[in-house]
N, C-alpha and C positions, 0 to 999 in steps of 0.2 A: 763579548764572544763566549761561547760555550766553553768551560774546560773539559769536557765529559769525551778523551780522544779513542777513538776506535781506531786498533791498528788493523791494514793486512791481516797479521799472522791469529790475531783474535776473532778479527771476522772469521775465517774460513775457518778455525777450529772451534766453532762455535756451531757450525753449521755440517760440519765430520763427528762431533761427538756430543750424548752418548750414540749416537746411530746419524748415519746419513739422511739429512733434510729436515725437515720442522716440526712433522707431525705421524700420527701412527692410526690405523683405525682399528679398535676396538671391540668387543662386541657387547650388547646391552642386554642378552638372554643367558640365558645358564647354558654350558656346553658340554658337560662334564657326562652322561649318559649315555646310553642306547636312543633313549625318550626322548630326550632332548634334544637330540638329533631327527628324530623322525618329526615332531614339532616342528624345528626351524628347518628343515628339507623334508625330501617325501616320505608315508604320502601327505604328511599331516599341512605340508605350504598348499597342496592342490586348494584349501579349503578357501583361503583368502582368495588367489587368485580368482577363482569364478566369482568370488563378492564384486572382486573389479571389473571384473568383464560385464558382470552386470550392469555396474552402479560404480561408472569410475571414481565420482567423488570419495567414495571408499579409500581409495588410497592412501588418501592424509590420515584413514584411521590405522591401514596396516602395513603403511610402510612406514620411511621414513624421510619421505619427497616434501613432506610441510616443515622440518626445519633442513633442508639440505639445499645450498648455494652452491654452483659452479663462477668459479672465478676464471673468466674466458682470457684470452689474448692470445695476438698472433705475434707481439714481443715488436712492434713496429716505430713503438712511442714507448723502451724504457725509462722510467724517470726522467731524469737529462739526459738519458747517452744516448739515444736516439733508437736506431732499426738495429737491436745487437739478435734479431730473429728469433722464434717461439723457443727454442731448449734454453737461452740463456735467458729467458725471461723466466722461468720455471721459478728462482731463489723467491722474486718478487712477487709470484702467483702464491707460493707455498705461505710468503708473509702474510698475504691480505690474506686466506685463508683462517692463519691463527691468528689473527687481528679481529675477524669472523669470532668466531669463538670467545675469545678473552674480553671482548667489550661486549657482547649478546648472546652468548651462549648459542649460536646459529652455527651450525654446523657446514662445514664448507669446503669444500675441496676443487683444485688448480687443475685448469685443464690447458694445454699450448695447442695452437693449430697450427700447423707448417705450409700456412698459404697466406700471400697479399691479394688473391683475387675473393672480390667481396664475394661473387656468388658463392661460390665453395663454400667462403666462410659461415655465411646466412644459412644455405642447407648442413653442414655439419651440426651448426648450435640448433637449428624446427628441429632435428632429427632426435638431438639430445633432451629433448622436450619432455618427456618421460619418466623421467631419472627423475627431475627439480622443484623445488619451488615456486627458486629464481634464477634469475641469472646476472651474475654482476661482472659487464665487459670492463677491460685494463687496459693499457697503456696502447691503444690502437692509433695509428696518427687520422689528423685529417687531410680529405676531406673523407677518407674511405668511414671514421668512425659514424659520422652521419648517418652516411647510407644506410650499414649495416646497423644501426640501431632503427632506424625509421622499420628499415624493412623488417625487423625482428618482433616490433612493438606491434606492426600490421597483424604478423603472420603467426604468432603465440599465444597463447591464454594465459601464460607464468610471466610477473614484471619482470623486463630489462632494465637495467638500468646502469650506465655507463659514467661511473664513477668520478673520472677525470672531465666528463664536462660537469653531469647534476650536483654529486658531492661537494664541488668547490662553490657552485652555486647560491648552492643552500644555506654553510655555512657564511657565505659572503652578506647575502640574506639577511641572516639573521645579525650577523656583527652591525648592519649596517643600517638594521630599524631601530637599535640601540643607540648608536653614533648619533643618529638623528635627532632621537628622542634627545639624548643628552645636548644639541646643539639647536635643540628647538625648530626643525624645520621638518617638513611635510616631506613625505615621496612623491608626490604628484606636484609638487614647485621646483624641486632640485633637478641643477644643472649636471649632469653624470659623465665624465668623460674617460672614456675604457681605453686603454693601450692594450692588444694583442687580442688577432683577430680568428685567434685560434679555437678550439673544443671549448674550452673552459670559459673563455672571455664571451662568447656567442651564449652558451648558456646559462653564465651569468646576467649578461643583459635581458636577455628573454623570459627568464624568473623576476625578474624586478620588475619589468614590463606586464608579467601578469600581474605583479603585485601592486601597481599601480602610475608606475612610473613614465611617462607622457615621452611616448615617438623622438619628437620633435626637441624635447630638452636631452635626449641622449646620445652622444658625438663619438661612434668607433674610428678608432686609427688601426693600423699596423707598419710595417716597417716602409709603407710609402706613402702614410699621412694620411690625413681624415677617410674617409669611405664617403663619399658626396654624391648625389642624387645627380649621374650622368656620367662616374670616373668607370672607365672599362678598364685602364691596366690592373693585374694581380685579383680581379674578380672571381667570383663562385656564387652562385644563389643564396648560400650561406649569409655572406657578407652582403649583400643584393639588398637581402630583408630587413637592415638595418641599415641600408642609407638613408643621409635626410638632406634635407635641400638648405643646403649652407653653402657661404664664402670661405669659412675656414679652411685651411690644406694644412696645416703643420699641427700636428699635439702642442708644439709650444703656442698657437696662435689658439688654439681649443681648448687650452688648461687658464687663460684668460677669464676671473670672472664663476670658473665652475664650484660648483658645492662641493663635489665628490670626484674623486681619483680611482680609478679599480685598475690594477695593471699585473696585466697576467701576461708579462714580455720579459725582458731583459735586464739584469743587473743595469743600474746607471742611466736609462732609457728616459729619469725625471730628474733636472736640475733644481739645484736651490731657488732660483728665478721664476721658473713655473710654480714654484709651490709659492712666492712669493705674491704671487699675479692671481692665486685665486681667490674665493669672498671669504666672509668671516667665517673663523670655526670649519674651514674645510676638514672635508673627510678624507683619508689617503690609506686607500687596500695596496699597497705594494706588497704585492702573492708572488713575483717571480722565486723560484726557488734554483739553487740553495743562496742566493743574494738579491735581497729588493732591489726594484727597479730605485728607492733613495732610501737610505737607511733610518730608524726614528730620528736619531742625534742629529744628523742631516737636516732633517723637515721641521724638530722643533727650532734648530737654531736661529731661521728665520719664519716660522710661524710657531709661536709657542704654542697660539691656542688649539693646532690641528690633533685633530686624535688619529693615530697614527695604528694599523696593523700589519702584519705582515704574515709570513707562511712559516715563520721560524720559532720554536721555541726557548729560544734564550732572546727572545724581546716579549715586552706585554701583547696582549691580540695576539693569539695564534689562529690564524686559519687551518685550522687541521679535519680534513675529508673524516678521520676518526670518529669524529662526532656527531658526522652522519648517518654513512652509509648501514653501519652494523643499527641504529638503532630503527630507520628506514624500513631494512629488511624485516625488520624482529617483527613492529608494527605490521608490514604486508602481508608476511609468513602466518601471523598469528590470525587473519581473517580470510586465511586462504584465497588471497589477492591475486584478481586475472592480471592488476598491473599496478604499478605504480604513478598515479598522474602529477597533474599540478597542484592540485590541492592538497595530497600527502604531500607535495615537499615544502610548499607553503607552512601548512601545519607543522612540519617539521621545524622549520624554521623560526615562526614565531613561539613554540614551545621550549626552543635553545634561548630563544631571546628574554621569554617570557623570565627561565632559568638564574640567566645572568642578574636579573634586577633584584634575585632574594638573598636574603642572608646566607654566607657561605658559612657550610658545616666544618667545625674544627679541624676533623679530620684533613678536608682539603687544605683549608689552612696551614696547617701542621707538614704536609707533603712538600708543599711548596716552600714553606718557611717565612710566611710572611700573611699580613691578615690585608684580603683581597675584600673589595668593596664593590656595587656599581661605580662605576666613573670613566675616565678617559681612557685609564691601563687596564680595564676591565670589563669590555663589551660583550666578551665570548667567554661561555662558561669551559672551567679546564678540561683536557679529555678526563682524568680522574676523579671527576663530580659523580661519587657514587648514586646521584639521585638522578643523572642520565636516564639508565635503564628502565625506572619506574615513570619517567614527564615524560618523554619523547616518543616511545611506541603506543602508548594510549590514542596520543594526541594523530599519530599517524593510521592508526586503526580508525578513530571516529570518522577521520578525513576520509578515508578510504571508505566506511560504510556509507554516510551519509551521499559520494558520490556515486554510487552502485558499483562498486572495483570488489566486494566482499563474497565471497562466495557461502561463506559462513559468518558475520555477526556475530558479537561478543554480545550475549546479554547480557553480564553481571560485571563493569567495567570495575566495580571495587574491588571484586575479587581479581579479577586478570593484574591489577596496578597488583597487588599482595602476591602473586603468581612470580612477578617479573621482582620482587623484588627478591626471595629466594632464588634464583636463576645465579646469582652473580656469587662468585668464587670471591669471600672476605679477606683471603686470605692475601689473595695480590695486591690491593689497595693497603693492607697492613703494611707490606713490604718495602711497596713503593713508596707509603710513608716515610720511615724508617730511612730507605737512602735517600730520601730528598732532605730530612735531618740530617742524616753524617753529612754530606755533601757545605750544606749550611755553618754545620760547627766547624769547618776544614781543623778536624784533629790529628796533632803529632800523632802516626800510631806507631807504639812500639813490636815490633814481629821479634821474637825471644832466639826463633829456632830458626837460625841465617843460613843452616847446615845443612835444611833439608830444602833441597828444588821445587815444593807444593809450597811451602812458606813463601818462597824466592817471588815464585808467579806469583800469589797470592797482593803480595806487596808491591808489585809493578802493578797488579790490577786495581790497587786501593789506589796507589797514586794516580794511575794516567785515567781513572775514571772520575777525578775528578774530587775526591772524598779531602785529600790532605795530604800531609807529608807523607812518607814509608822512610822511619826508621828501623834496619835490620842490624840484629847483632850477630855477627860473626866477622870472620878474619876476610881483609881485603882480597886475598887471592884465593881462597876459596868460592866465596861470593861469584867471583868474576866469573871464574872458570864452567860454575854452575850454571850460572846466569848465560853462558855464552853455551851450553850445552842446551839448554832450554828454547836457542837460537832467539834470546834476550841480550845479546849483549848493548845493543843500545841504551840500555835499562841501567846497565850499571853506573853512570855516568847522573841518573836525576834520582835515585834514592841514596838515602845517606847509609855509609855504614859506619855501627859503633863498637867498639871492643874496649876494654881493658886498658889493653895500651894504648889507646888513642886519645883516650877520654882524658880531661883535666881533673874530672870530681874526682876519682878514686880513693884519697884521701878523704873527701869528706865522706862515699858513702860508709868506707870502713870505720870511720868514725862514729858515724849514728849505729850502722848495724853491731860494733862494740859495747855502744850504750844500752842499747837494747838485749843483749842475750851474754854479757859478761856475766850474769849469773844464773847462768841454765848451764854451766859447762863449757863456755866456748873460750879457746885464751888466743890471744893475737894471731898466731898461725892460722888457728882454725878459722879468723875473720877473715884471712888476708884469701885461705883457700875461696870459701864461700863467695866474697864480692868480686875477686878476680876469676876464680874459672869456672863460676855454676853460673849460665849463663841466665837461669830461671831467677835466680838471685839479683842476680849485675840489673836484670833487665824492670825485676819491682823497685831497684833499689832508684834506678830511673825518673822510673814512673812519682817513687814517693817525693825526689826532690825536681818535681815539675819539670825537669829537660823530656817529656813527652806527657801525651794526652792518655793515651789511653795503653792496654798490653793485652798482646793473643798469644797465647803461648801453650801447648799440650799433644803439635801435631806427635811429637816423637817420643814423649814418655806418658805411663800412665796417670791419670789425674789425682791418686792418691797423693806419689811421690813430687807433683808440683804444688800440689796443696800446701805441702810439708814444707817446701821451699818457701812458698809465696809467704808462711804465717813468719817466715825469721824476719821481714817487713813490716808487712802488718798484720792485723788481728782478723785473722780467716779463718775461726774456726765457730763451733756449736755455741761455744761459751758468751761468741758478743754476737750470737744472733744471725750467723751468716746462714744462708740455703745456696743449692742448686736447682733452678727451675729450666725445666728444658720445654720448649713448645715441640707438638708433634704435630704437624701440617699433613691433612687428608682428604680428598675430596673434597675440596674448599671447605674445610672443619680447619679450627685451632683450638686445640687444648694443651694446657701447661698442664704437666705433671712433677709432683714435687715433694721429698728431696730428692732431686738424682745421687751425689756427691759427696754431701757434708756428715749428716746426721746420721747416724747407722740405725740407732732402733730409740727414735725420739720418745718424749710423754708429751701429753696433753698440751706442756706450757709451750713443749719444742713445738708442735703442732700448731701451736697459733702463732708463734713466729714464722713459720714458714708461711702459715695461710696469707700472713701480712707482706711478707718478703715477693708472693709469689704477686700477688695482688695490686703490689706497685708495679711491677714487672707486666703484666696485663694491661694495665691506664697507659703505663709510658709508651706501651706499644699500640696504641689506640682502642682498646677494649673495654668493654664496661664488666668488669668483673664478676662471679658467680661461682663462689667455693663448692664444692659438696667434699667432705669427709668419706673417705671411699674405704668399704670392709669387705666382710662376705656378709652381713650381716645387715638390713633393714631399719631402724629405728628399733633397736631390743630385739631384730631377731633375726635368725636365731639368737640366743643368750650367749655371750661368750666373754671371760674379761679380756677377750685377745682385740677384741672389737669396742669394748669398752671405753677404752683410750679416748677412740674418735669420736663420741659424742660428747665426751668429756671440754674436748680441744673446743667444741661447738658453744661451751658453757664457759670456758676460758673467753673468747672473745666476745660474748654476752657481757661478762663483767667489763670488757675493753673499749667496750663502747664504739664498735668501728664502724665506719661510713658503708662498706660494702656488701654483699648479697652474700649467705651462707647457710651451709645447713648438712647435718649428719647425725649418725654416721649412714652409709646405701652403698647396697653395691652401684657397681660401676652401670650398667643400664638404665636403671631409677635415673643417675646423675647426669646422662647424656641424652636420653630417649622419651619425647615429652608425652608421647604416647602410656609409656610405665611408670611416667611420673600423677598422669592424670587419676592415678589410687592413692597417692597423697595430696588429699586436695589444701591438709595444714602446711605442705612445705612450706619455708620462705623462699624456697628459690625461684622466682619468675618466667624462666624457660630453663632449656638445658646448661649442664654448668660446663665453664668453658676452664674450672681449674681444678684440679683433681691433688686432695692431698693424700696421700697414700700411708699405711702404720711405718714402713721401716723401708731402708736400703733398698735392701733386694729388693721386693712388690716392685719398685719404683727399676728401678735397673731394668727388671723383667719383662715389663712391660714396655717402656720404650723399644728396648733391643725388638722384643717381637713385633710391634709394629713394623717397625723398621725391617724387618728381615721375611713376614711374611704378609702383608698389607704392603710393601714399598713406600710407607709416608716415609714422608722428608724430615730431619729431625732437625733444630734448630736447639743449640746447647751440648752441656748445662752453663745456662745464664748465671754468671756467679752475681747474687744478690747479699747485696748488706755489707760489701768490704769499701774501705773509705780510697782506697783507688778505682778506678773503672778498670777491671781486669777480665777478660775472658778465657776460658777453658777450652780448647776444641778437643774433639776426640782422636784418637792413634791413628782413625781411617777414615780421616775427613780428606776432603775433596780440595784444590785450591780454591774451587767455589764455595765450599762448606767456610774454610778459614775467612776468605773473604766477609762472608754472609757477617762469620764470630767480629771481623774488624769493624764491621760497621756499625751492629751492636755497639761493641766499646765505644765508639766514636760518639752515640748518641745516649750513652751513659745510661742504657737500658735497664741496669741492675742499680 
């Protein structure tokens, strides 16, 4: 089972802040003007418009209808909960929109209709016709979803395409030419027997069928047993189209003998005994969501050999629509596609399949925490296979040209793959690396500051999502009290609290910290002060005799005066090499800037210690490293010895002999801008550099802040690097998200 718990009170304030709902629109022109306004309105819009009116295909050049998706419903078929009607389906519109986005870069926005009568529906969405691309329908039941897609696909020149039948489809598809592959058998010999006679189970049969799959070998049921050539009760033409002329009436009497299992019905709907009674190496899709129709542990214990999926992510095979539909579109959109047919989703399909059978890149590895192979637990590639983006839409593009659905044809397909594969924001796949690590190492973490309520949350959020323990230090009844203002009080009860008085070690840590700093001035008082009530103290002092994993500590004071603390434990300062490297996240950019923290006004040697500090900090976090030495100055110029320093630092790790990419000293453009780097054609850095080490203190201060404050990236740090605990810093006006982000860090011992 998943630990990963979402409560109530996190959902809904997760979706209230910072602003109500999921997403915002933007503008992609300058707006700042008189000009600019007469450009983007009159008279200067009349000029496009008559393009269109001319020569509508113009559109896709001067709007912005070729990546823009409507995400339709009328809220009839949400998820599991059934008809909760079009406004409260909005949350789930609003999702699959940023789900749009974050896996294709496709632009998309939620529209609800507030009607069950199909015609309405049909002319609302021809009318919307104008606006789109495409159009991708949501959680409609049947049998109305039918209709209204049949008539939409007639009556539009932009693809429909109705998610909850073709997206499960597709990916089913494709798990399942895999499956086979692995168990040796043919599509056009297997025995196919489908539970659940609904949207998704219909067109999943029907894709298989185009894909080769033989009438007569494929046996639907629903909740009154087979569908046989001459049954009228619980009928629809739907179901009609796939009956066959059999004796069988019961699923248990049809799972007799079959290859393959697809069930898109109800928790528990397949017994041990059926699975037992099928042939060798059966296949078993149990997609009911959120509980298969039999669980894996179930199916292998009486069939080990079966390869087993399901729709859930904390088992192998995940059937996940994810992996479709955004990249579907992306391919449709980019050929300005009248529609999406069988052959794009075919294509689609064996390009997910094709996916699965290559070496998985580290990175995914790493996310997951475990090294993924083709084989039984591994037919479907993960949604986080950063190489999606660039196989799947090609493959759905060629499909689409070669069947006449293109309106426009890709001639240069190496260039469109190299297109698609800047598209994709690096920085969320970092991330989600990173907590699929914490998650993995389930680390004790220590939270220092039990005093302040962003801590408090912070630590209920590390534990109940699954990451590890939540040690807080602070007083019992403070905690509580907090914790119950927070409207957490259930929280108090599953994180530990530690203090002073409660602890056993006390004696030993004041013991070590005695032996440590009896001769810098400190006599027994001052130990006893330090270990029992500086809680910055108590809490490395922790950390150093292993009663927890990791330590966040900095919401509530500045990170000078914890630094100060932290070194009466260990060795945190210039002297054994320690940096602060903070990444600054923008635009799907990541760049480490470094020192934040330590170093005030470093030389050359400081300089390549950090380069190195910063540069583990980079690999650990999945990046292939890329220093540049940042001045005002150019390679010698202007001349300045203020600048001197950093070419220097470049000639220090020269003699260091280090594995990684480098080069100074340049200003900050040259280092990020491959355009202003292309007049140093000697550099050694191979694209833009992804880590900036800066002359001193401030530079480095200065410029994060200003990011931060007029750019709005998102700052991650300062990563304390080079101390022999896993400790992190957050800043005064960090977020409970922000601390969280700093815990998981520690957790994965990024520094």
């Amino acid at each position: 089972m998943s630990k990963n718990r979402v409560t109530p009170e996190e959902a809904l304030a997760f979706h209230l802040e910072p602003t109500p709902g999921k997403f915002e629109i933007t503008a992609t022109v300058p707006m700042t003007t008189q000009r600019d306004l007469s450009l983007a309105y009159s008279p200067g819009v009349a000029v496009p418009c008559e393009a269109i009116a001319e020569n509508a295909e113009t559109a896709y050049d001067y709007t912005n209808k070729g990546n823009l998706v409507a995400v339709i419903s009328n809220g009839t078929a949400v998820l599991g909960l059934g008809n909760l009607g079009a406004l409260a389906s909005k949350p789930v519109m609003e999702g699959k929109a940023v789900l749009f986005k974050r896996f294709a870069d496709v632009n998309s926005i939620d529209i609800e209709l507030d009607t069950e009568d199909t015609d309405a529906f049909v002319g609302a969405v021809k009318l919307m016709g104008p606006t789109f691309g495409g159009i991708n329908l949501e959680d409609i039941k049947a049998p109305e979803c039918f209709i209204i897609e049949q008539r939409l696909k007639e009556e539009m020149d932009i693809p429909v395409f109705h998610d909850d039948q073709h997206g499960t489809a597709v990916i089913c598809a494709a798990g399942l030419l895999n499956a086979l592959k692995l168990s040796g058998k043919k599509i056009e010999d297997v025995r196919i027997v489908l539970n659940g006679a609904g949207a998704a189970g219909i067109a999943c049969l029907e894709l298989l069928k185009a894909m080769g799959a033989k009438h007569q070998n494929c046996i639907m049921c629903d909740t009154k047993g087979v569908i046989y050539q001459g049954r009228t009760e619980g009928m629809n033409q739907w179901k009609s189209a796939h009956a066959v002329a059999t004796d069988l009436r019961t699923l248990d009497e049809a799972m007799k003998g079959a290859d393959v299992f697809l069930g898109v019905s109800v928790k528990g709907a397949v017994t041990q005994d059926m699975v037992s009674s099928m042939a060798d190496n059966p296949v078993i899709f149990a997609m009911a969501n959120p509980d298969p129709e039999i669980t894996p542990e179930d199916a292998h214990e009486v069939r080990p050999d079966a390869i087993v999926a399901t729709g859930r992510s904390d088992y192998p095979n995940q059937v996940n629509n994810v992996l479709g539909f955004p990249y579907l579109f992306r391919g449709a959109l980019d050929i300005n596609a009248r529609a999406i047919n069988d052959e794009m989703k075919i294509a689609c399909a064996h390009a997910l399949a094709n996916l699965a059978r290559e070496d998985v890149p580290d990175e995914v590895a790493l996310a997951y925490g475990k090294n993924l192979s083709f084989g039984r637990d591994y037919i479907i590639p993960t949604p986080f296979d950063p190489r999606l983006i660039h196989r799947v839409p090609p493959a759905v593009a060629q499909a689409g040209m070669n069947t006449g659905a293109a309106r426009r044809p890709i001639i240069d397909m190496e260039a469109y793959e190299l297109s698609l594969k800047s598209r994709m924001d690096p920085t969320a796949s970092i991330l989600r690396g990173i907590n699929a690590r914490a998650r993995a190492n389930q680390a004790r973490m220590i939270f220092a500051e039990g005093d302040d309520p962003r801590v408090l949350r912070a630590a209920v959020m590390y534990q109940r999502a699954g990451f590890g323990k939540a040690l807080v230090v602070g007083r019992e009844d403070d905690v509580k009290t907090k914790l119950e203002a927070a409207g957490l009080e259930d929280a108090h009860r599953q994180i530990e609290i530690v203090n002073a008085a409660n602890t056993q070690h006390l004696e030993t840590y004041k013991q070590f910290l005695y032996d440590r700093l009896h001769r810098r001035g400190f006599d027994a008082q001052d130990i006893h002060r330090l270990a029992a009530r500086d809680r910055h103290v108590f809490s490395a002092l922790m950390l150093q005799h292993g009663h927890g994993d990791g330590l966040v500590t900095g919401a509530t004071r500045k990170s000078a005066h914890i630094l100060d603390r932290i070194n009466h434990v260990y060795d945190a300062d210039k002297d054994h090499g320690v940096a602060g490297i903070t990444a600054v996240l923008h635009k799907g950019r990541i760049v480490f800037i470094a020192d934040t923290i330590v170093n005030e006004w470093p030389d050359e040697e400081d300089l390549a210690n950090i380069a190195e500090r910063a540069a583990t900090v980079a690999q650990n976090m999945g990046l292939e490293p890329r220093v540049a030495f940042v001045s005002f100055s150019t390679f010698g110029y202007p001349v300045s010895e203020r600048a001197e320093k950093m070419a220097k630092a470049a000639d220090v790790l020269d003699q260091r002999g280090v594995s990684f990419e480098y080069e100074g000293e340049m200003t900050v453009d040259v280092a990020l801008n491959s355009l202003a780097q292309e007049a140093y054609p000697f550099s050694r850095l191979t694209g833009p550099a992804n880590i900036l080490i800066v002359p001193a203190r401030h530079s480095a201060s200065i410029s994060v802040k200003l990011m931060q404050e007029m750019a709005g990236a998102t700052v991650i740090g300062p990563i304390l690097a080079g101390v022999d605990g896993s400790i992190q810093i957050c800043s005064t006006v960090s977020t409970a998200n922000d601390i969280l982000n700093m815990a998981v860090l520690a957790a994965c011992k990024v520094g």
